[in-house]
Every structure is written in C-alpha cells, then in structure tokens.
C-alpha positions as CSV (number, residue, x, y, z in Angstrom):
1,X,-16.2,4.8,-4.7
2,X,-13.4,7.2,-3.7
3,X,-9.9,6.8,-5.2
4,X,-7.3,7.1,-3.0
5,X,-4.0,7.5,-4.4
6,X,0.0,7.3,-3.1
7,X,2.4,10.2,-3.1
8,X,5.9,9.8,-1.4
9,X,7.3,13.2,-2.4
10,X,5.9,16.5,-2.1
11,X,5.8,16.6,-5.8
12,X,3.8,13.2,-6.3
13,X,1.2,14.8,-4.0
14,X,0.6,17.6,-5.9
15,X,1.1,15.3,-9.1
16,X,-1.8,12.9,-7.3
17,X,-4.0,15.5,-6.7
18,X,-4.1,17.6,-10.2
19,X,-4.5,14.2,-11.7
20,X,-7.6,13.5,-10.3
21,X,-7.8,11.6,-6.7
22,X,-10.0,11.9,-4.2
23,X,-7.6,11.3,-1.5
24,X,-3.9,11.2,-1.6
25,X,-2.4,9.1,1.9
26,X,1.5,9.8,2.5
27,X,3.5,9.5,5.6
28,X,6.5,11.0,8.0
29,X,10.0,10.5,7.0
30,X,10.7,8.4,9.9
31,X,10.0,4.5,10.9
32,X,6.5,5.6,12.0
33,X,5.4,4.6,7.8
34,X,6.4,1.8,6.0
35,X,7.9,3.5,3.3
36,X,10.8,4.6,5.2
37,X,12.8,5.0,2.2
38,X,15.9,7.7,1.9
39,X,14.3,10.5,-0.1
40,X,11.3,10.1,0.7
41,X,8.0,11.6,2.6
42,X,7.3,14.1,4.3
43,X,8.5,16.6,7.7
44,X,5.8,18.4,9.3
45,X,6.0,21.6,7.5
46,X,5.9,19.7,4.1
47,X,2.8,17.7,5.5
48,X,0.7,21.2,6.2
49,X,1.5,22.5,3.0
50,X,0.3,19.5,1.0
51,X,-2.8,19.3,3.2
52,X,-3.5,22.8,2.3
53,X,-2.9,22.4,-1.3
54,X,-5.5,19.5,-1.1
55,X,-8.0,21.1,0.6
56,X,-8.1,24.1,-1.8
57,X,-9.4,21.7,-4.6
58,X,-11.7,19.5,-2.2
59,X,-9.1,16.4,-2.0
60,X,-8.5,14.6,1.3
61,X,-5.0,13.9,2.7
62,X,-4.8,10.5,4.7
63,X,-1.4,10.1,7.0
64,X,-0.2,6.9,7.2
65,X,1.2,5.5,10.7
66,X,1.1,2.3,9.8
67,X,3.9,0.2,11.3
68,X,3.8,-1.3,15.3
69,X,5.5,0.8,17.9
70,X,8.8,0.2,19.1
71,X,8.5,-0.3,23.2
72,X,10.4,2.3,25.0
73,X,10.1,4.8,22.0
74,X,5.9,5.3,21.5
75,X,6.1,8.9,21.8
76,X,7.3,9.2,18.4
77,X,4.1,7.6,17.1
78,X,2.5,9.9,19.2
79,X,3.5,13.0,18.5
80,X,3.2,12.2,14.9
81,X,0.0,11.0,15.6
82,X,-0.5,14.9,17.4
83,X,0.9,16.8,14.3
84,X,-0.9,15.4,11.5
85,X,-4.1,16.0,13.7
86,X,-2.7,19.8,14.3
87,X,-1.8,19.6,10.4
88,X,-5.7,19.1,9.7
89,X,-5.5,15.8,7.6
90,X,-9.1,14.2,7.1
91,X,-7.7,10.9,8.8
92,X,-4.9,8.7,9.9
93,X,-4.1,5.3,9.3
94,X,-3.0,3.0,12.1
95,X,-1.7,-0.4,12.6
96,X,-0.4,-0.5,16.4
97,X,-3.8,-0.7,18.8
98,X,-1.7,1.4,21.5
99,X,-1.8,4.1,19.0
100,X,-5.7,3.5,17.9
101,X,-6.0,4.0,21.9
102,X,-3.8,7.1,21.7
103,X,-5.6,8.6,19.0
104,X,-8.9,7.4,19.8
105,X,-8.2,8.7,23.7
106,X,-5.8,12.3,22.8
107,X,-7.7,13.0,19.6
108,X,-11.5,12.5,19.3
109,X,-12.3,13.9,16.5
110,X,-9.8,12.8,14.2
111,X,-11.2,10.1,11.9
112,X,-9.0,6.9,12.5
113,X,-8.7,4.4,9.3
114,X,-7.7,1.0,10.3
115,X,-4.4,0.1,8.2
116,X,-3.4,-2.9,5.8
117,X,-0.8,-3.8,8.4
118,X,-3.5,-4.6,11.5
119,X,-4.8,-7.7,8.8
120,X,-8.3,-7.3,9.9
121,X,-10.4,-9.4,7.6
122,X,-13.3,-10.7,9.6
123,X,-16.6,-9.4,11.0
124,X,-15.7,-10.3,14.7
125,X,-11.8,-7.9,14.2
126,X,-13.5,-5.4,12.5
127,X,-16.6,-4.9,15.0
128,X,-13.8,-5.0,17.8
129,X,-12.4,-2.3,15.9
130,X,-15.2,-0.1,15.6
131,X,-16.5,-0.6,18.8
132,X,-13.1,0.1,21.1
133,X,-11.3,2.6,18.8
134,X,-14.3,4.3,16.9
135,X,-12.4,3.4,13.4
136,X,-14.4,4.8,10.3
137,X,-12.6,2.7,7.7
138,X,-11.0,-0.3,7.2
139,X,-8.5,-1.3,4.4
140,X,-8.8,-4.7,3.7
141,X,-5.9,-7.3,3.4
142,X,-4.9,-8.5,-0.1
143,X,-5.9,-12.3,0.7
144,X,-9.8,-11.6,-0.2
145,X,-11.9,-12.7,-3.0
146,X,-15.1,-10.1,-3.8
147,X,-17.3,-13.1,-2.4
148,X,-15.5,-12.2,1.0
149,X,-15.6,-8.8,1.1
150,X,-19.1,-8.8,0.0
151,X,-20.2,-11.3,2.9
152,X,-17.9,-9.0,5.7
153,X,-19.7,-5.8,4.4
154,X,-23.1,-6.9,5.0
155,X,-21.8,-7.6,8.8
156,X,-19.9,-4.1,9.9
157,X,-20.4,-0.9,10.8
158,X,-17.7,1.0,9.2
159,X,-16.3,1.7,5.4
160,X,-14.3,-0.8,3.9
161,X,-11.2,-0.1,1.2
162,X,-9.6,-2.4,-0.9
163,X,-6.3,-2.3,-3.0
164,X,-7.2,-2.0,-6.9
165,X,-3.6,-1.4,-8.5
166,X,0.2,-1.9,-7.8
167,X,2.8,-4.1,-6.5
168,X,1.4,-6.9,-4.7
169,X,2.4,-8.1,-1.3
170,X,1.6,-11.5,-1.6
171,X,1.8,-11.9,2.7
172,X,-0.5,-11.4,5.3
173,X,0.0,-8.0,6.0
174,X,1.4,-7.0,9.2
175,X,2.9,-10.6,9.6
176,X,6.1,-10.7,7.3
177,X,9.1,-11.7,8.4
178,X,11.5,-12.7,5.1
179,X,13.0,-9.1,4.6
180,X,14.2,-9.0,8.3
181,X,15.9,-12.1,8.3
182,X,17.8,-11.1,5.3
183,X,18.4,-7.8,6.2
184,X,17.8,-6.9,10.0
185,X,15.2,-4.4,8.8
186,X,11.5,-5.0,9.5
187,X,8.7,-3.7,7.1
188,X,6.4,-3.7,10.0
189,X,8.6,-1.9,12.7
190,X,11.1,-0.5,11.3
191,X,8.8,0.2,8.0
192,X,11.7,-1.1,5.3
193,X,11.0,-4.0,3.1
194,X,14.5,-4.9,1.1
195,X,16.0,-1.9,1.9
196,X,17.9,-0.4,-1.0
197,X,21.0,-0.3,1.2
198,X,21.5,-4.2,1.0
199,X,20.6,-4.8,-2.5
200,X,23.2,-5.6,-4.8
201,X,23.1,-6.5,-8.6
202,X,26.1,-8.5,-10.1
203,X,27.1,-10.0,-13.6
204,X,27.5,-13.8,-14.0
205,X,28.4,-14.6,-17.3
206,X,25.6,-13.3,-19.7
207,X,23.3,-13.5,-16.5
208,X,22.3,-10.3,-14.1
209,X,22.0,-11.3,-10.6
210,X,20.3,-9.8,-7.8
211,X,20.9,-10.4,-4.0
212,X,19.5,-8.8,-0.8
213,X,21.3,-8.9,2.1
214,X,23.6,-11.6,0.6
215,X,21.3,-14.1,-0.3
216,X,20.7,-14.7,-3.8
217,X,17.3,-13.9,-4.8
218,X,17.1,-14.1,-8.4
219,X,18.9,-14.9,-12.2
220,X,17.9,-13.0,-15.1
221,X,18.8,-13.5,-18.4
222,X,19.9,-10.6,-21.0
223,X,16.2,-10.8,-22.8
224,X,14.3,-10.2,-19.1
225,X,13.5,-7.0,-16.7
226,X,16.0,-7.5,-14.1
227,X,13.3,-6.7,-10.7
228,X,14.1,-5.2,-7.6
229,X,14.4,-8.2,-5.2
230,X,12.0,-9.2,-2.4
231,X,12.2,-12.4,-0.9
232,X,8.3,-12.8,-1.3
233,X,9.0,-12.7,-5.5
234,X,12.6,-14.5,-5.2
235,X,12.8,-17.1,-8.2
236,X,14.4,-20.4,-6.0
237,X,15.1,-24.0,-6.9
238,X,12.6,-25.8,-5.6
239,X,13.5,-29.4,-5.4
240,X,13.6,-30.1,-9.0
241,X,12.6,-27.6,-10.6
242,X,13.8,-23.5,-10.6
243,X,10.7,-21.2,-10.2
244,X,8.9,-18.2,-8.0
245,X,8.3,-20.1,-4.4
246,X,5.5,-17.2,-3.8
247,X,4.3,-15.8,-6.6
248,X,5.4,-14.1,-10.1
249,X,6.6,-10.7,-9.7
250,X,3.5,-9.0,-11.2
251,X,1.1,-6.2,-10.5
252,X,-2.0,-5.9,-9.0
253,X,-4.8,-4.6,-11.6
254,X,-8.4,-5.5,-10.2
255,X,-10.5,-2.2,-12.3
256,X,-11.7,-4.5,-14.6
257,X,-14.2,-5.6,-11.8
258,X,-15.4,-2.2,-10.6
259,X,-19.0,-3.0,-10.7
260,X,-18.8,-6.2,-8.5
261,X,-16.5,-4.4,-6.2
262,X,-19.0,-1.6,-5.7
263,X,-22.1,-4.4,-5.6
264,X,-20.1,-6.0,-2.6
265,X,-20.0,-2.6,-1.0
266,X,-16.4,-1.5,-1.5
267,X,-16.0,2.2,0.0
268,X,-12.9,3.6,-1.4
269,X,-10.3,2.3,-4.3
270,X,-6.8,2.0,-3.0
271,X,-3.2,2.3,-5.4
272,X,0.0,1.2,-4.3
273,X,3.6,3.2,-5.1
274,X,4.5,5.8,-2.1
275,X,7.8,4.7,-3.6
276,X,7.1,5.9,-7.3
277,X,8.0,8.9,-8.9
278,X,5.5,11.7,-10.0
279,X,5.6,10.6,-13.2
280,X,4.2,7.5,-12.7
281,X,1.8,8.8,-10.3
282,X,0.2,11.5,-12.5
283,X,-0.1,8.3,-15.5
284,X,-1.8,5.9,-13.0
285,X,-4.0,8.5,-11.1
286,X,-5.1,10.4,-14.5
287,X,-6.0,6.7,-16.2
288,X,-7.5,5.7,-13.1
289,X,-9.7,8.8,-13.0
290,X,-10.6,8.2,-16.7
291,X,-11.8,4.7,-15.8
292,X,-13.2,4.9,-13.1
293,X,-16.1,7.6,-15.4
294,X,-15.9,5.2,-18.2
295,X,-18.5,3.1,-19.4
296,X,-18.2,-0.9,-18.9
297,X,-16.9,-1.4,-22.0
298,X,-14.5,1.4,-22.5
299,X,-12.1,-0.1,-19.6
300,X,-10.1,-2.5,-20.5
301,X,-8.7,0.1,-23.0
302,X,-7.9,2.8,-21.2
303,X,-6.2,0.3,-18.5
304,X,-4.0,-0.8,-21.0
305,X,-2.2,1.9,-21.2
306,X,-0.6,0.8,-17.0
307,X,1.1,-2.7,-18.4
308,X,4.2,-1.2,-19.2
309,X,4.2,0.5,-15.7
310,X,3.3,-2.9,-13.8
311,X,5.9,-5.3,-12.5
312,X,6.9,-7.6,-15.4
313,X,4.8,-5.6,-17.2
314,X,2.0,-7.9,-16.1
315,X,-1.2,-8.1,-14.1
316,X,-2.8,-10.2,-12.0
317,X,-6.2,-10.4,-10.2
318,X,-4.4,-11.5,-7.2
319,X,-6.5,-13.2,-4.1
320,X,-9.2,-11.8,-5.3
321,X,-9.9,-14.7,-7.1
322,X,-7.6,-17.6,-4.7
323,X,-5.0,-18.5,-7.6
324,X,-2.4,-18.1,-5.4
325,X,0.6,-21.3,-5.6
C-alpha cells in the first residue's frame, strides 16, 4: 500500500519526501484547496520545483483541488487544474464534478483521484465516477468501518484510499456547514475551516478560553492542552451535563490494523496535516515508513512514538469501528 503524505510548505514537501513517502499531495495557495491558510502552499513555480524534486527520487506529487467551484469564477479551478497538468504532477484530486468534466474533457491523460470532499462511499457513486470521469482512485470518507470498505472494493473498478493518521473530521466530508456559520468562511468553498483570523483565546479566572467567531467553543483548565477550536470538537453543555457534543478532540491512528486494511483491498494509506510544520512531517512520515516495513508485532511500538504529536495526545480508531456519540 502506498503512503501518501501532506506537505503545506515547500519545505514539508521535501521534508515528506526524504522521509520516506510514496506520494506527497499539496495544493495552490488560493481557495481552490482546503487548506487555504496564510503561509501556506504553493504558486506555480514552487509546485514544478517540488514535482521535480519528487520525481528525481521516484516519489509522486498529487495536487489537491479539492473544494466546489464558486459560480461565475470556475476559470480559476481551471487554470489550476491546466498548470498542475503542465507542472507534470502524477494526479489531481477533485471534489467539484464540473471540474472532473473539465479535467476529464481538457486533460485526458492526467490521472484524476476523486477527493474526500465529493463523500463517495458506495458502489453505485463510485462506478458513476469511474464510468463518466475516468477517476483512478477514490479516497474514502472517514465514516467507514473495514467491513465497508472491504464489501465496496469487491464492487469497483478503481483504487481506493483511506485516511490512517491525523486530525479527524468527524463530518461527512464535503457537507459541513458549522465553521461557516460562525465565521462566514466555508471549508468546502472557500477551503477555510476556523480560520485563524477569528480565533481568539482569553483568560477567565484560572480558566483559558477559546472562541471562534465569537462563540464560545471551549473551557480549559490550567492542567489541560488548550486546542485550536472547531465547532465539530467544541466542549458544550448539553442539557445537564458539560461535554464534546461531536466527539473528543483526538487523532486519527488506524496502523495498528494494516493487515485488515490491506485484506479489504485498501490501495494507498492517507496522513492528514497540510497545516503542520516540517518537523512534524519528517517524524510522522519517517515512523510511518518504519511501520509500515515492520513486522506485526513491532508496531504498536514504533507508533508510540506519534501520541505526543496527536490531538490530546490521544488516538482513536475513529468510524472505522462506529463508536461515534
């Protein structure tokens, strides 16, 4: 199974790459990704250089384009779409079906992966898919268990990719609409989830409090990690009681299940963190690596080494075993 790794900066990529992936996805620095964060990705001369770099040591480089089209303003998505082709990255990965079309119509030969954000999860989306767009791969929404994936595999014609490790959108992908009511910013057009520019931190008493967009999303006291707030991983009273309305603010960590994942017929090995810095990149990537050509038992280990680099410094299996509140 490939392992296809995050890099936000032109430094993580390189970082990504030395450490050992098999593919490294970024994006533009524009609202055509969704991680349009300030200081962050990559312009067109960055993305050729990166490719190149890649290429010299047999790594792929993925573009994503994964947020939906603003009408009135799809040229943007296109000519994106038309310079990462002209950059010669080994694919792209799209949300919007008007850019599938584009792509699939403008630029034959460039291998099209089917993003997170379209939440395809079921024989009938993923055959439509294949069948209108010509999409090689598709990565799989975070609400699966292996059962599922193992039952859609046997049904399609293309690759499949699943997230193993990061932060954990506990939404149906493509569908979320809490950040933009606080904020005005969309993850999925606008490709900002809790933008940094309305978060605010605050003391209250011997409390830290954090808000986003004004609304209070969560109290920490002086012995707990203050987190960066989402609304998906705010902590909320809840009629009676004062708890996460969602779910914890933890990490995603499935490697311990390597061998079912690759029984079920799990292509490619996804990790989250465009938004992290190289250091953390070249930790996960290089302990990933070593994992991945460990035996069975040697695992659990060598993935120890990622909780203090988790949310909460914890882990979770996620959907992948429907635990969910």
């Amino acid at each position: 199974m490939e392992l296809i790794c995050p890099a936000g900066t032109p430094a993580s990529f390189r970082e990504a790459v030395d450490a050992g992936a098999d593919a490294v996805y970024c994006g533009f620095r524009d609202e055509t990704n969704a991680r349009n964060f300030p200081g962050l990705n990559f312009d067109p001369a960055e993305l050729r250089e990166a490719v190149a770099y890649a290429h010299a040591r047999n790594v792929k480089t993925f573009v994503a384009l994964n947020t939906f089209m603003t009408a009135g303003k799809e040229e943007l998505w296109y000519r994106r779409a038309r310079e990462a082709t002209e950059a010669g990255v080994d694919a792209v990965i799209v949300a919007d079906f008007g850019l599938m079309a584009y792509v699939a119509e403008q630029h034959p030969t460039q291998r099209l992966h089917i993003s997170v954000q379209a939440s395809a999860s079921n024989p009938d989306a993923l055959a439509y898919l294949v069948e209108n767009f010509g999409a090689a791969r598709v990565v799989l929404p975070r609400t699966l268990t292996i059962q599922d994936i193992a039952r859609l595999a046997r049904r399609v014609a293309c690759e499949l990719e699943v997230f193993v490790f990061g932060g954990l959108c506990v939404m149906a992908e493509g569908r979320c609409s809490l950040s933009s009511y606080a904020t005005g910013k969309s993850p999925n057009m606008n490709g900002v989830c809790s933008p940094a520019s309305h978060v605010r931190y605050h003391q209250s008493g011997a409390d830290m409090v954090s808000d986003l967009g004004g609304f209070t999303i969560n109290r920490f006291s002086a012995t707990e990690p203050a987190g960066y707030p989402t609304l998906c991983k705010g902590r909320f009273e809840i009629g009676d009681s004062e708890a996460y309305a969602f779910e914890d603010p933890v990490s995603l960590d499935v490697m311990d299940q390597l061998d079912e994942l690759r029984a079920a017929g799990v292509t490619a090995l996804k990790v989250e963190g465009r938004q992290r810095g190289k250091a953390y990149i070249s930790e996960v990537v290089s302990t990933l690596r070593a994992t991945l050509n460990a035996a069975p038992r040697e695992r659990a280990v060598l993935m120890a080494r990622l909780r203090s680099l988790s949310e909460g410094q914890q882990t979770t299996h996620g959907a992948y075993e429907k635990q969910w509140r």
